[in-house]
C-alpha positions in Angstrom: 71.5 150.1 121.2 71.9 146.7 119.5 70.5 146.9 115.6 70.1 144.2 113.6 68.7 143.5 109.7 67.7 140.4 108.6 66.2 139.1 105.3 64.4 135.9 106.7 63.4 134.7 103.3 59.5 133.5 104.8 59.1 134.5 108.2 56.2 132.0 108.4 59.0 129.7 107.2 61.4 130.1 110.1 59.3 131.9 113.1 61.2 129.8 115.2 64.6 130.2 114.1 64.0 133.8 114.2 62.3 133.9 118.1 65.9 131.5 118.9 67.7 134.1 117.4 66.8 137.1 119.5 66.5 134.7 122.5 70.0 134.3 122.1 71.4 138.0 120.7 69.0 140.4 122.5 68.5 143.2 119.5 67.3 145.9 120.6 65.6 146.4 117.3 65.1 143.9 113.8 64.6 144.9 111.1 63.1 142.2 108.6 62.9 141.6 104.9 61.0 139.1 102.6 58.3 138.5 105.6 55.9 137.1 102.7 52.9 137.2 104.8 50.0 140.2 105.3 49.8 142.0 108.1 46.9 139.9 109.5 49.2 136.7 109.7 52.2 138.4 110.9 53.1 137.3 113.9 52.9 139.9 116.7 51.8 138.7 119.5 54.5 135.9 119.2 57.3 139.0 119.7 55.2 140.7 122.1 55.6 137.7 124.3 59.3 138.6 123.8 59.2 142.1 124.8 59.1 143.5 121.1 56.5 145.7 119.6 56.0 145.3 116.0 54.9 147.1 112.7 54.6 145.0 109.4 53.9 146.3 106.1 52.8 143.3 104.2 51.0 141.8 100.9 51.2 137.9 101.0 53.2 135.8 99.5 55.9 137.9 98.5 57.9 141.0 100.1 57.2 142.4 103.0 58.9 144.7 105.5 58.9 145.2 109.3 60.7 146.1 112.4 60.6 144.7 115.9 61.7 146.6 118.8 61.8 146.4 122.8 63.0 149.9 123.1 59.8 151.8 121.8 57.9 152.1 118.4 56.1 154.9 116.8 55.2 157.4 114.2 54.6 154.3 111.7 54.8 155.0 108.3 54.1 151.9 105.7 55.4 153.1 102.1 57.5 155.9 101.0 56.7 159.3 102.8 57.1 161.2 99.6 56.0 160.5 95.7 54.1 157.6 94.3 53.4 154.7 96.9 55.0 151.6 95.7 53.0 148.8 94.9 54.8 146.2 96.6 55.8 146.0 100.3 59.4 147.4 100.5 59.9 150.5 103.2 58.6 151.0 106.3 59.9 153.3 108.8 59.5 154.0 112.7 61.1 156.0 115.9 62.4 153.9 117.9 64.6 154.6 120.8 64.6 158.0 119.7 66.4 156.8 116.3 64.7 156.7 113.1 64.8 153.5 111.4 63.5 152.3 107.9 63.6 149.1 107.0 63.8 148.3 103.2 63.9 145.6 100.7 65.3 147.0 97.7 64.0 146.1 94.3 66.6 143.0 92.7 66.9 144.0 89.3 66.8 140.7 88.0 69.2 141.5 84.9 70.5 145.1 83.4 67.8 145.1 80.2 65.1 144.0 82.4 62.1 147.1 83.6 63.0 145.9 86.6 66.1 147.4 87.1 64.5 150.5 85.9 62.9 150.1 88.7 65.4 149.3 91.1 67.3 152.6 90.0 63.9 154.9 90.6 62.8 153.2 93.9 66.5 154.2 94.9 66.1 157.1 94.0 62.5 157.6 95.8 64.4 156.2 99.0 66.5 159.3 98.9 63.3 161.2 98.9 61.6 159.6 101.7 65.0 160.2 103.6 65.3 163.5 102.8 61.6 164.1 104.0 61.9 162.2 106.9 65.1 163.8 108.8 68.0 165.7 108.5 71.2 164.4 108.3 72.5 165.3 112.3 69.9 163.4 113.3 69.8 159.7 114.5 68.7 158.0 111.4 69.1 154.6 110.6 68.4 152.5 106.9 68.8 149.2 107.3 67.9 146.1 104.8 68.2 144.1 102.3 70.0 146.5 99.5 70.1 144.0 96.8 73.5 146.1 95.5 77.2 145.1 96.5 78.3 148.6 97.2 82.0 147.7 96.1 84.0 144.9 94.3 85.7 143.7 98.1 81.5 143.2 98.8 81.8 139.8 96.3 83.5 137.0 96.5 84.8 137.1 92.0 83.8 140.2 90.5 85.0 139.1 87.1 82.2 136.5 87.3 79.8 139.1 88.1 80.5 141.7 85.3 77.0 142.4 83.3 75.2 141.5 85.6 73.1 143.4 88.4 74.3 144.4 92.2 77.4 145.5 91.0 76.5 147.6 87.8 78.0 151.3 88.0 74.6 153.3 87.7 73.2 150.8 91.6 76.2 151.4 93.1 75.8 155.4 91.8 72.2 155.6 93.5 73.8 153.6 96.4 76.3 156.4 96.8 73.7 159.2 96.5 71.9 158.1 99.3 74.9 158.2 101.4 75.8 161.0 100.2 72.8 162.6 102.5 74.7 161.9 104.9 74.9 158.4 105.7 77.6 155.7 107.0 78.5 151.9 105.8 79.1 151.4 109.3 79.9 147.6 108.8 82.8 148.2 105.6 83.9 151.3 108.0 85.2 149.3 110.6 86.0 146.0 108.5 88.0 147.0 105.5 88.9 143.7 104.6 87.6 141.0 101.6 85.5 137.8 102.3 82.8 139.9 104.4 79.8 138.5 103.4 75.5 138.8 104.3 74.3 136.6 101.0 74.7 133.2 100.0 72.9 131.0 97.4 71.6 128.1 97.9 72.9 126.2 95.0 76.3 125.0 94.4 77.4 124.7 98.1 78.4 128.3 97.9 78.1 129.1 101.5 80.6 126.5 102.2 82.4 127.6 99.1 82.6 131.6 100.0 80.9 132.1 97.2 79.1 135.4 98.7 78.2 139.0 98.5 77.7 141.8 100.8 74.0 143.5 99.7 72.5 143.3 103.6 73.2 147.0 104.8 72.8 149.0 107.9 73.4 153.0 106.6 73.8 155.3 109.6 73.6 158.9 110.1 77.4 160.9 111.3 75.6 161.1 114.7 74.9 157.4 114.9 78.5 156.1 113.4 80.5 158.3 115.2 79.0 156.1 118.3 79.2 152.8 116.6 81.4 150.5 119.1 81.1 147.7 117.2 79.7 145.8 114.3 79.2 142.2 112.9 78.1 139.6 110.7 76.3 136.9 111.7 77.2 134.0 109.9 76.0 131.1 112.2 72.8 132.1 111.7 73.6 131.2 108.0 73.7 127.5 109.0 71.4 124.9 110.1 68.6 123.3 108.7 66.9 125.5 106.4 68.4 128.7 107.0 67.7 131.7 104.7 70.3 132.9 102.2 70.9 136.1 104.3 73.0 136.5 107.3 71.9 138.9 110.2 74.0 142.1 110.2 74.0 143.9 113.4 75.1 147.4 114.7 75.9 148.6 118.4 76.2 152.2 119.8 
């Protein structure tokens, strides 16, 4: 099985650069972020044509979850499975080749004062819950997205820079360690130890080009799904181009 997450920044935006992408890398399954489009423009039939079925959980112009997958799709759930549905369009989760996968876009934060990390930290927290409810940890469970947290100081390219400020604070990376400690795997900083591994990159300042990056685009994977994990990546050509998003497949195998 061939994984993938992807924050796409638009779908609408770059359809096309997406369909070239799985033309050319064959996931199995995608999960997408940041679709910004409702479910009645999202566009299914387009991946059906491309042996994927789909389920979207969208609200317009902002957000936006799905997955795509030519191995099988069911038991859909839009939302968290447990508590308070979130407002926005964040989480959605489905069986697919007998794994189950979530796809999430993880709150940003915006700055340490802000509600919106407040936020941030309880929809963590609520994603721990919707696990929890979901599965058990032996089974083949996958959590893949945009996490909007650098899970360790090797995940950025200056951390002195970044001190203050969100994606690295102590209590993100402390939710971010809860939910693995459920029982999930980092498969990708598993097998790649080393610095300068990167998913995000901003637009401004030529910081691509620069290195000037982070590592918040996660795939978490159950003991029974890692322990099978033959190899892992980053996709950073898909990084380039004309009007690329800011986010950088990454992709699984097992």
């Amino acid at each position: 099985m061939l994984l993938a997450t992807w924050n796409v920044n638009s779908l609408k935006a770059r359809l096309e650069r997406v369909k070239s992408w799985l033309e050319e890398v064959q996931p199995d399954v995608l999960c997408i972020q940041e679709t910004k489009m409702k479910d009645s423009a999202f566009p299914a039939l387009d991946f059906e044509a491309m042996g994927y079925e789909s389920a979207h959980f969208g609200q317009g112009q902002w957000n936006g979850v799905a997955i795509i997958s030519r191995v099988g799709i069911g038991k859909v759930k839009a939302n968290f499975a447990v508590g308070e549905p979130d407002p926005d369009a964040r989480i959605i989760t489905a069986e697919c080749g007998g794994c189950l996968v979530s796809s999430v876009y993880v709150p940003n934060g915006r700055a340490l004062d802000h509600e919106h990390y407040q936020y941030k930290l309880r929809w963590m927290k609520q994603l721990k819950e919707h696990v929890q409810s979901i599965a058990k940890p032996q089974e083949d469970v996958v959590v893949a997205g945009d996490f909007n947290i650098a899970p360790l100081d090797v995940d950025v390219w200056d951390p002195a820079a970044l001190v203050g400020s969100t994606h690295v604070s102590k209590p993100e990376r402390d939710v971010l360690d809860s939910l693995l400690e459920w029982g999930l795997h980092d498969v990708f900083r598993e097998q790649h130890p080393e610095a300068n591994l990167y998913s995000w990159w901003d637009y401004r300042n030529g910081s691509f080009h620069r290195g000037w990056g982070m590592r918040i685009d996660l795939v978490l994977a159950s003991s029974s799904v890692a322990k099978k994990c033959v190899w892992s990546g980053i996709d950073r050509n898909a990084r380039k181009g004309e009007q690329p998003s800011d986010h950088a497949p990454v992709l699984i195998s097992w």
